[in-house]
MITOR-511499 format. One line per 10 residues: for each residue x, y, z of N, C-alpha, C. Coordinates in pm, whole numbers. Example, Ala and Ser with C-alpha at 12.3 -4.5 7.8 and 13.67 -1.06 7.14 Angstrom:
BEGIN
1319/-569/780/1230/-450/780/1320/-330/780 ~ 1285/-225/708/1367/-106/714/1290/3/787 $
! end
This chain:
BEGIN
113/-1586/-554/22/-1473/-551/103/-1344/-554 ~ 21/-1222/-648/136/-1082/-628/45/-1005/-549 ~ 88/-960/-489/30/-864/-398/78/-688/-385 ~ -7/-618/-495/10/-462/-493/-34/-405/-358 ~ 44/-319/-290/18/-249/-203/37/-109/-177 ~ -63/-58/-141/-62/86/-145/-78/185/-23 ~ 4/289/23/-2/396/133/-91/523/36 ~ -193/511/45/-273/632/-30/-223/792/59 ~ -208/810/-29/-156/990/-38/-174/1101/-149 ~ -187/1227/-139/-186/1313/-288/-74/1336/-334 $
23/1385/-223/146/1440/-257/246/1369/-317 ~ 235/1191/-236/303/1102/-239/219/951/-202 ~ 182/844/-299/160/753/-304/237/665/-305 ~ 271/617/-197/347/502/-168/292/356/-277 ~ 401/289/-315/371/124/-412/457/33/-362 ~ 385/-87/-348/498/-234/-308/429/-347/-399 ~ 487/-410/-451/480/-528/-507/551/-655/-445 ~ 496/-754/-415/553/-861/-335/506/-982/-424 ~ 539/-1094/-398/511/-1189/-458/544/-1311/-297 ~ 413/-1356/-292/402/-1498/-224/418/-1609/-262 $
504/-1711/-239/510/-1848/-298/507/-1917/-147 ~ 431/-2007/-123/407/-2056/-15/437/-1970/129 ~ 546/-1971/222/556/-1895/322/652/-1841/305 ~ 734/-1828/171/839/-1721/119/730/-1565/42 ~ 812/-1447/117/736/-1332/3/869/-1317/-28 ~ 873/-1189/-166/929/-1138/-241/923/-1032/-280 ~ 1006/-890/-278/983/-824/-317/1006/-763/-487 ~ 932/-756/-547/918/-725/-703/942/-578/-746 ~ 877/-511/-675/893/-359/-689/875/-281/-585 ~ 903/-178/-561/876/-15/-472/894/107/-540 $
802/185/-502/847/305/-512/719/375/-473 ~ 736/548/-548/614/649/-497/552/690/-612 ~ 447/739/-605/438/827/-768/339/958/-691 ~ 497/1059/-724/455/1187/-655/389/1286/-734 ~ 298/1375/-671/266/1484/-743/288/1622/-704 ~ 311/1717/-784/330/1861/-748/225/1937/-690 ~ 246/1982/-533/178/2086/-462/92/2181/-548 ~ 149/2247/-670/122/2348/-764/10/2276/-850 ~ 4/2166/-893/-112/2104/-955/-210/2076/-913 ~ -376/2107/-968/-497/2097/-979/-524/1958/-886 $
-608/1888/-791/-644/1829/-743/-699/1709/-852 ~ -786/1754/-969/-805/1706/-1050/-680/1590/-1131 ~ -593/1723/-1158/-478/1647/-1233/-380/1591/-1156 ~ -409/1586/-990/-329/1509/-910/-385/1368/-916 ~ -476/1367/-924/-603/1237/-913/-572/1171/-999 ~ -595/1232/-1150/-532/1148/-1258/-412/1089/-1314 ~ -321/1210/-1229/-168/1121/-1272/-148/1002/-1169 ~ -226/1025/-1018/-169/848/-918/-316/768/-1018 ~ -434/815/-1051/-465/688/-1142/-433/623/-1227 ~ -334/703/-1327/-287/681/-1456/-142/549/-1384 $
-61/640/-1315/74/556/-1269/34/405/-1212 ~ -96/433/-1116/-117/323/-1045/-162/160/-1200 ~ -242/241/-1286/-269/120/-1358/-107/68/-1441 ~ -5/168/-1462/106/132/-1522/148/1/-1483 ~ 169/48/-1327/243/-84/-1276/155/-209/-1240 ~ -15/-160/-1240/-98/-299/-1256/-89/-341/-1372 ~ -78/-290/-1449/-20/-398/-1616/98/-450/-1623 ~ 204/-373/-1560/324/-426/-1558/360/-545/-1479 ~ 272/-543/-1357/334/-644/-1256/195/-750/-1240 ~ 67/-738/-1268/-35/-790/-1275/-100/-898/-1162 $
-109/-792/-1063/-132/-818/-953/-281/-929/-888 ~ -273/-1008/-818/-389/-1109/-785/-511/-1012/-698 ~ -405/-970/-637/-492/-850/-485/-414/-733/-492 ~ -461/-646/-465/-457/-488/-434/-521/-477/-272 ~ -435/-372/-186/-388/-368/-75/-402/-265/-66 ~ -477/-147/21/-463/-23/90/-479/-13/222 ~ -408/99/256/-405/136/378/-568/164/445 ~ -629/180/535/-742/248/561/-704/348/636 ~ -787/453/588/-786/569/680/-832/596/817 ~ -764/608/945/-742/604/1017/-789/738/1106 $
-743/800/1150/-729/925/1231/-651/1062/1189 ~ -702/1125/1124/-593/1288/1105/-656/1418/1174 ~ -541/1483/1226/-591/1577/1302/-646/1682/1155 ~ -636/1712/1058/-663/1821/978/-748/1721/874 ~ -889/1808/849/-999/1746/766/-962/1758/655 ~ -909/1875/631/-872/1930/477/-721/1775/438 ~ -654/1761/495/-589/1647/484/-667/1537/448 ~ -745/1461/588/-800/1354/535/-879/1344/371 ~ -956/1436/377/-1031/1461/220/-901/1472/142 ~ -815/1509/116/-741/1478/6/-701/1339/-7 $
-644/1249/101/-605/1149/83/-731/999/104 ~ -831/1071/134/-924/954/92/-965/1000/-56 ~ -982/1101/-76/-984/1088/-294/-880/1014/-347 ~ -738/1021/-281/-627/961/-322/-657/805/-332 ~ -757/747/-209/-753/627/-211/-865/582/-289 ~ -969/646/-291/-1101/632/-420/-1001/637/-539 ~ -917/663/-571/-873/680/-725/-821/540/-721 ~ -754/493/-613/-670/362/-626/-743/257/-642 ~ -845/258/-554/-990/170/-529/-1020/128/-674 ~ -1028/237/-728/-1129/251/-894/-1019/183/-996 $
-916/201/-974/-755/182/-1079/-781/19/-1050 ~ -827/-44/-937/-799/-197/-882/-912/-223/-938 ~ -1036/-162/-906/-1158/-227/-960/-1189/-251/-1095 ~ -1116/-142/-1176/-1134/-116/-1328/-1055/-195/-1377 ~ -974/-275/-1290/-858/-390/-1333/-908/-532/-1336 ~ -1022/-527/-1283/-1083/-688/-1216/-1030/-724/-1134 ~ -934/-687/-998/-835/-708/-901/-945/-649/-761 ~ -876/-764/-693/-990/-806/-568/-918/-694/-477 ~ -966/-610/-420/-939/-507/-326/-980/-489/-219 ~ -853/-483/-132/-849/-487/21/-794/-428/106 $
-832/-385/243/-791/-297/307/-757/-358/460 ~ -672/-275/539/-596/-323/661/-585/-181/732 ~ -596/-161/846/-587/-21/937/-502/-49/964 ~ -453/86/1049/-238/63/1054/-229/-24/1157 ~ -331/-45/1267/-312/-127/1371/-292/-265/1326 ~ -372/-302/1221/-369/-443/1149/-214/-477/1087 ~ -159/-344/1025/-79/-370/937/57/-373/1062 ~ 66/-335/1135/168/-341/1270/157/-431/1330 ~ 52/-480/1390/43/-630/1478/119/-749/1361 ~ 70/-754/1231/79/-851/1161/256/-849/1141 $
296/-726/1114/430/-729/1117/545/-728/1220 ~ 490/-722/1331/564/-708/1448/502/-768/1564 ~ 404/-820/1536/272/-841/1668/290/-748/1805 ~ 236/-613/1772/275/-507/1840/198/-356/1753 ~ 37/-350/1842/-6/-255/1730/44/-116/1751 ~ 144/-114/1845/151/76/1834/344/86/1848 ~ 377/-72/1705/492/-34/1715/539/116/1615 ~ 691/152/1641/697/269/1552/748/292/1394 ~ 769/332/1338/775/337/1205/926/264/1166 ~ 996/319/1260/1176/241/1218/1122/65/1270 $
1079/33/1401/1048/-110/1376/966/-137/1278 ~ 866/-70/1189/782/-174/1065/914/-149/947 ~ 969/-32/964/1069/-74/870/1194/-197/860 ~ 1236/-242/960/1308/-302/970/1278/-441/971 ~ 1152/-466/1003/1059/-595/965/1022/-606/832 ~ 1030/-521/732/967/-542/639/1099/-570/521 ~ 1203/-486/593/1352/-525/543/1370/-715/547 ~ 1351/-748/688/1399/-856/747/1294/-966/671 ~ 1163/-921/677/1056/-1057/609/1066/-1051/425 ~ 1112/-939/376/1173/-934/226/1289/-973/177 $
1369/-1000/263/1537/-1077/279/1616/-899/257 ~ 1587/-821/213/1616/-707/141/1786/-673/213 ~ 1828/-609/122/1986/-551/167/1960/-464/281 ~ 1922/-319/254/1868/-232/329/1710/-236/338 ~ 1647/-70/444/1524/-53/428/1514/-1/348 ~ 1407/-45/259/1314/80/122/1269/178/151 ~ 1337/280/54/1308/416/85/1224/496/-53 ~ 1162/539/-31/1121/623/44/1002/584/147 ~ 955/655/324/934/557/425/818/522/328 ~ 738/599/221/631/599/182/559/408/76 $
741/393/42/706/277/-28/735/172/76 ~ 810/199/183/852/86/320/689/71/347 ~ 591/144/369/468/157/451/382/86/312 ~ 374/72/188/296/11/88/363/-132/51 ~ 462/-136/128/520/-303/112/486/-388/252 ~ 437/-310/364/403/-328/472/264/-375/461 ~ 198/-303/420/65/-333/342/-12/-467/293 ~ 109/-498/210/92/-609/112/148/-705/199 ~ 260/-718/244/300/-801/355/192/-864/474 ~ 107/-789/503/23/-755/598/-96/-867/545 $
-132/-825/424/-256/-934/385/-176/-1087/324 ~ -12/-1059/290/0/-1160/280/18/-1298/370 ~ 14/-1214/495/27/-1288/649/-108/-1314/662 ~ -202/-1236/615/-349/-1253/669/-474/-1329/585 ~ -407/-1315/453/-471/-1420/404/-529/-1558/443 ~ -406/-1634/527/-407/-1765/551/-543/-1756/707 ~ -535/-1650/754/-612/-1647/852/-716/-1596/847 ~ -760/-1557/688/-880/-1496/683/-931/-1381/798 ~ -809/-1296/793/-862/-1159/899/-882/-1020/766 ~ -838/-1062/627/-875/-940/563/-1023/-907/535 $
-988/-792/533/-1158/-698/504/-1155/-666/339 ~ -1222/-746/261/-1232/-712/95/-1372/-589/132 ~ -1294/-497/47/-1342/-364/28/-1461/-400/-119 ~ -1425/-470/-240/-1499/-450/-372/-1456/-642/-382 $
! end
């Protein structure tokens, strides 16, 4: 199974690609696909939709993985990055790819069994359950491989929440 995973953001959209073969994962890809402060909301929307389907053709994913939105102290924040995640939603759905979501508490217990561990421990778990040399950087793609990791642990236990 491949498993795309995503940290929805405007500025910076975190990506992980993993691959499950029985109780081995794999990591396939990472990275971000950033956009410029100076650009239209509009044309921020369309370049993480446009990037996001790149690498769903490229890597051709079983499930798609997002973060859920959680708690932000600034509204004007949250509204940007839940459009960020409607764009991803739509990029998975318009793909025929089953889409699913995990709150950070989900995505921390599953990786550490520990929901309010901190960001250097999910990194270093996600190093350690990927075999990986180092941690993936940027933290943005460590947190979208966390993701995917997350449902790939949860699958077997049927604790994911399919969104579409």
């Amino acid at each position: 199974m491949i498993i795309l995973g995503l940290d929805p953001g405007t500025a910076t959209t975190g990506f992980g690609v993993i691959k499950k073969e029985g109780n081995k994962l794999y990591s396939l890809d990472y990275g971000c696909i950033e956009t410029k402060p100076n650009m239209a909301m509009p044309d921020r929307l369309n370049k993480i939709f446009k990037k996001t389907e790149k690498i769903i053709k490229k890597h051709k994913p079983d499930t798609m993985v997002c973060e859920q939105l959680f708690f932000f102290k600034n509204v004007k924040t949250v509204i940007t990055v839940a459009q960020a995640r409607g764009v991803l939603i739509v990029a998975g759905r318009k793909n025929m790819i089953s889409v699913f979501e995990y709150t950070p508490l989900q995505i921390k217990q599953a990786l550490t069994g520990y929901g309010r561990a901190d960001k250097e421990q999910m990194q270093k778990m996600v190093k350690i359950l990927l075999n990986l040399d180092k941690i993936p950087q940027p933290d943005d793609a460590a947190d979208a491989l966390a993701v995917a990791i997350c449902h790939a642990n949860s699958v077997k236990n049927n604790y994911s929440h399919i969104i579409l």
